[in-house]
C-alpha positions in Angstrom: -12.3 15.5 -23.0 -13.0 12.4 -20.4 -17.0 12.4 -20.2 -18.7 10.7 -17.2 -18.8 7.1 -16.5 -20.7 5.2 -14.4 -19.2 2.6 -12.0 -20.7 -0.1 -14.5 -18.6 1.2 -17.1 -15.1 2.6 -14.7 -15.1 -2.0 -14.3 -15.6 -2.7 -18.4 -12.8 0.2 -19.1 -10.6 -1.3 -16.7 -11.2 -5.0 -17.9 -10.7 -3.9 -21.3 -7.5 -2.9 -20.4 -6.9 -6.4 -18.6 -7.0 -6.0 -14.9 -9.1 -8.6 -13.5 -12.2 -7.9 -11.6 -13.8 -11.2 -9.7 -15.7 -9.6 -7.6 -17.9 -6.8 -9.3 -20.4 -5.7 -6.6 -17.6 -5.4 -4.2 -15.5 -3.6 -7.1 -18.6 -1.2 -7.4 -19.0 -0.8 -3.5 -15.2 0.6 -3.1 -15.3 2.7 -6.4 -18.4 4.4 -4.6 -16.4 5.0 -1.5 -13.0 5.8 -2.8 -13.5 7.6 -6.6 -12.1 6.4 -9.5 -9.3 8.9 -9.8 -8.1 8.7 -6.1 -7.8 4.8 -6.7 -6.9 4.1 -10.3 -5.4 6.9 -10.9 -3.9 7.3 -8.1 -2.0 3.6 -7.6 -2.1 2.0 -11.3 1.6 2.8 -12.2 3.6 -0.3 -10.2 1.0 -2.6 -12.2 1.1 -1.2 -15.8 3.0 -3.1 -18.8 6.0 -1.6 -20.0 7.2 -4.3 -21.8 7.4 -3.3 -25.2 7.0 -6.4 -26.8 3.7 -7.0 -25.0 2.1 -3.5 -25.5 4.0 -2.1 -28.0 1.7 0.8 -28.8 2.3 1.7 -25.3 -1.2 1.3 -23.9 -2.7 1.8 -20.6 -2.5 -1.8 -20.4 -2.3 -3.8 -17.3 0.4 -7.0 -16.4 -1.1 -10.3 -16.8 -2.3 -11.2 -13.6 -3.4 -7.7 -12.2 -6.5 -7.7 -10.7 -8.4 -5.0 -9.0 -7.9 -6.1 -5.3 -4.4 -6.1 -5.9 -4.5 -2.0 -6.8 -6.8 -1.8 -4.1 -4.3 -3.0 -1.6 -1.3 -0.8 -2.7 -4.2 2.0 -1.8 -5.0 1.0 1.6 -1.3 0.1 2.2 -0.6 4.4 1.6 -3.5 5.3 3.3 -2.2 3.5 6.3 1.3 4.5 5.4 -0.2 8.2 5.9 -1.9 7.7 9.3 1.4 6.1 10.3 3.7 8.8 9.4 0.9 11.7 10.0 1.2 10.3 13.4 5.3 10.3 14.3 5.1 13.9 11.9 2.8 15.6 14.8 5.4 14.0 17.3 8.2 15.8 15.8 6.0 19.1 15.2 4.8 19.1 18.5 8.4 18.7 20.2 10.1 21.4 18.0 7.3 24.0 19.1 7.7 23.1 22.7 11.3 23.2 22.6 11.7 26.6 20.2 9.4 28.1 23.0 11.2 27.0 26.0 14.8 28.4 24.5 13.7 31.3 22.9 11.5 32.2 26.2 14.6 31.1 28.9 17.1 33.2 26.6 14.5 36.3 26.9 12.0 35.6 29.6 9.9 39.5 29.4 6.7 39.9 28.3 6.2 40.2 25.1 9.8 39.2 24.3 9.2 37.4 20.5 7.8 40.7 19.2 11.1 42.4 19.4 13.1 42.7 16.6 16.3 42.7 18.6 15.2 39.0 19.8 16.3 37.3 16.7 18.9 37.2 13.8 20.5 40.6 12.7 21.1 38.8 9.6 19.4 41.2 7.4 18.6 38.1 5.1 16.1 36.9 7.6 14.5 40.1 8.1 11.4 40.0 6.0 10.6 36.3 7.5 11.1 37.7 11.0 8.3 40.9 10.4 6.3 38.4 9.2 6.7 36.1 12.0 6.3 38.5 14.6 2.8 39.9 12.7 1.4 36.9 12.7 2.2 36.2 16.5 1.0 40.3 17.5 -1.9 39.0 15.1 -3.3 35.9 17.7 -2.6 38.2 20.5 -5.0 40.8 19.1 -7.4 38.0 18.2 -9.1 37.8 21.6 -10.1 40.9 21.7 -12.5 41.0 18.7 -16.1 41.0 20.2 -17.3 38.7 17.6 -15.8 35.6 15.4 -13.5 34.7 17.9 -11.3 32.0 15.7 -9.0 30.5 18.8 -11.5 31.0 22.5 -9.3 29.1 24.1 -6.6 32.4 23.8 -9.1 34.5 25.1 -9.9 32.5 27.6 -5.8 31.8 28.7 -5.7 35.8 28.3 -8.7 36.5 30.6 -7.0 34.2 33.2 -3.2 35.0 32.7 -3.7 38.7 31.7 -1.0 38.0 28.7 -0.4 34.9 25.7 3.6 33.7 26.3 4.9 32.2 23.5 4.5 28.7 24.7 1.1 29.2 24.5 0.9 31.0 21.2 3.0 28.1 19.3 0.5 25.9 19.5 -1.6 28.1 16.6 1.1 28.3 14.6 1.9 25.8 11.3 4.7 23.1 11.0 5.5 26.2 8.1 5.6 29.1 10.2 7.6 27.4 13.1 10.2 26.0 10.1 10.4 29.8 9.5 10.7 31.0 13.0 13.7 28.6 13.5 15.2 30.1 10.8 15.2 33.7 11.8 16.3 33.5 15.4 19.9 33.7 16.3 22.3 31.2 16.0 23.3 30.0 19.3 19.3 29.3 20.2 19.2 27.2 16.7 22.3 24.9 17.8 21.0 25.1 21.3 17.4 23.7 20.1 19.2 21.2 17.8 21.3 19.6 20.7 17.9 19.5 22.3 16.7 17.2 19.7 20.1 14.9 19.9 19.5 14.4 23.2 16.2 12.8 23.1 16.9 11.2 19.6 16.7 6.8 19.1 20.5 7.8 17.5 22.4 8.7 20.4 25.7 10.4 20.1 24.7 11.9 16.8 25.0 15.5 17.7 22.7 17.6 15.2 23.4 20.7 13.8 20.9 23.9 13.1 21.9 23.5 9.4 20.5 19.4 9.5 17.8 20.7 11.5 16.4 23.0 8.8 17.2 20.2 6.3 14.9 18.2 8.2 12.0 20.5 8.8 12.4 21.1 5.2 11.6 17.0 4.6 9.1 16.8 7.6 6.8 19.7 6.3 6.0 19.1 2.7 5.5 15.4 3.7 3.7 16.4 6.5 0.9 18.0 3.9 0.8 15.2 2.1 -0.1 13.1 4.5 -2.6 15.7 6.0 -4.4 15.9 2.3 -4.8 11.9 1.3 -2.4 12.7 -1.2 -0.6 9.3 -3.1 2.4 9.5 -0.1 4.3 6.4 -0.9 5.8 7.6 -4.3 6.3 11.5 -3.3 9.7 12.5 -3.1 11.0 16.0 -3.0 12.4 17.6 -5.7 15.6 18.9 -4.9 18.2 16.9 -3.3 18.7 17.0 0.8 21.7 18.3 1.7 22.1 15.6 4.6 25.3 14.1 3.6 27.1 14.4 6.9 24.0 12.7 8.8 23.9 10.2 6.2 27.2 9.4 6.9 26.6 9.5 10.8 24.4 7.4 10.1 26.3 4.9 8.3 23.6 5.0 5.4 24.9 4.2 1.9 25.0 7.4 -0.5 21.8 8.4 -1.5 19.8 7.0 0.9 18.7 9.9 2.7 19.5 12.9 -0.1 17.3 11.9 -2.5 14.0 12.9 -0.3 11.9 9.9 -0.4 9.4 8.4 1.7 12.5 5.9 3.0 14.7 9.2 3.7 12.2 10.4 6.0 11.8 7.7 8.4 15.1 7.8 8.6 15.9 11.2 9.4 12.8 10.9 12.2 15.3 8.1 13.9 17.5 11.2 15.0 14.8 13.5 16.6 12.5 10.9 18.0 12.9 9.1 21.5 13.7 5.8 21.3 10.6 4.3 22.3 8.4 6.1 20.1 10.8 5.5 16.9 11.1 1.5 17.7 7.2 0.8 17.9 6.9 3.2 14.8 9.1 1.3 13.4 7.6 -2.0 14.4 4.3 -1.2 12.9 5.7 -0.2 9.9 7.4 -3.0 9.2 3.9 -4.8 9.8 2.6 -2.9 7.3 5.2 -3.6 4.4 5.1 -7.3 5.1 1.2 -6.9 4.8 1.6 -5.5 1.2 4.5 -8.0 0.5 1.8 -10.5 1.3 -0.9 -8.9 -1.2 1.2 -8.1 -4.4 2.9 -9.9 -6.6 6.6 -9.4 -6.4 7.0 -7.2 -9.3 5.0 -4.7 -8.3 6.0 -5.1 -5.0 9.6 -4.0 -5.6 8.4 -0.9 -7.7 6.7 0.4 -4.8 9.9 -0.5 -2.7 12.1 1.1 -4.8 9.3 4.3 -5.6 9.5 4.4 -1.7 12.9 4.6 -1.1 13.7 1.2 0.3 15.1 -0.1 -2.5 17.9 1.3 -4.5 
């Protein structure tokens, strides 16, 4: 059972187990800012020894050289990593719910028109997913009306001017989840109609998206997507189960791998074909800033573990 330990003693566990501290009260300062667990815990791995001839009872022991300001910077390299992608993620989330509404809305322009079952697939595997889709969009229409504990005003407020909530209004109050699942469920010729969309404004030009890449990359862009949101250790994550993005890796001229195996590298990737090219190249620009920073900061061991933990590195 871990008992509790004061940030005098977090700095003598961690010295005893080699990492160098030269600055104590400045060590002290960011473990009572940033917890012990979220830091240590959190980032240690790149700078442990696995050499079994140096710690051959396999200890939490750190390489020789480690110092605390070097963990410390692999920490504010994901936290900025985070913001970064956080950032291009709402892009992309933002541009799927305006186009999804535009479609579905020019395909079936009445009132009402995402609340009727005979609006979407009549694939009875999507069935359940549409019910619930369409409940939880009847469900912020009803909303407004409640006298009290009003959770979105500003649907009341559109209602009380417009006299009815269109859908690309009610997107906006939907999750990156539930929009992922309303792609899904509506028919196929709006899916390949919404995925052209994203071709043409992509930084990839000429790479025409399916609905079947699509999903794949909604299915990337979402679980990342809460990581980010939660301060959650982002630059190891990678999903569990392959991508089935083959084709696009090969569109993209990617070697084998690069994109399937879900890491934080396959990601920024795959945002290079649903991003406009502006956005994607300063993106890109300040993320390369930021790996050069950390280049700068570690030593080039663990360097090129986070590299290769990121994807960036085979």
């Amino acid at each position: 059972m871990k008992s509790f330990a004061n940030y005098d003693e977090q700095l003598a566990i961690l010295k005893s187990r080699g990492l160098l501290v030269e600055d104590e009260a400045a060590a002290r300062r960011v473990l009572s800012r940033d917890n012990y667990y979220a830091l240590i815990d959190g980032y240690k791995e790149p700078f442990l020894e696995r050499d079994e001839t140096k710690n051959p009872y396999g200890e939490e022991l750190y390489e020789a050289g480690t110092s605390f300001q070097h963990i410390l910077a692999l920490y504010q390299f994901d936290r900025k990593l985070r913001l970064l992608l956080l950032g291009e993620l709402l892009k992309f989330e933002r541009s799927i719910k305006s186009k999804l509404a535009y479609r579905f809305s020019e395909r079936f322009p009445a009132v009402d028109s995402f609340l009727d079952n005979a609006n979407y697939s009549t694939d009875e595997v999507h069935f359940h997913e549409r019910d619930r889709i369409t409940a939880t969009l009847n469900n912020l229409i009803e909303s407004h009306k409640k006298r009290h504990r009003v959770r979105y005003p500003e649907l009341r407020e559109f209602y009380e001017k417009h006299k009815n909530l269109p859908l690309w209004v009610l997107v906006n109050f939907l999750s990156l989840g539930q929009i992922t699942n309303f792609f899904t469920v509506i028919d196929q010729d709006l899916r390949t109609r919404i995925a052209e969309d994203f071709a043409e404004d992509a930084e990839e030009r000429g790479i025409l998206l399916s609905a079947a890449e699509l999903d794949e990359i909604l299915s990337i862009a979402f679980p990342f997507r809460n990581k980010a949101a939660h301060e959650e250790v982002l630059y190891s994550f990678r999903l569990r189960s392959p991508l089935e993005l083959r084709r696009l890796e090969d569109k993209l001229h990617q070697e084998k791998g690069y994109i399937t195996r879900g890491t934080t590298a396959s990601l920024i990737k795959v945002l290079k074909v649903v991003s406009p090219p502006d956005e994607y190249e300063s993106f890109t620009r300040e993320l390369l800033e930021l790996i050069r920073g950390l280049e700068e900061a570690l030593p080039e061991g663990p360097y090129v573990k986070v590299m290769k933990e990121a994807g960036f590195r085979g």
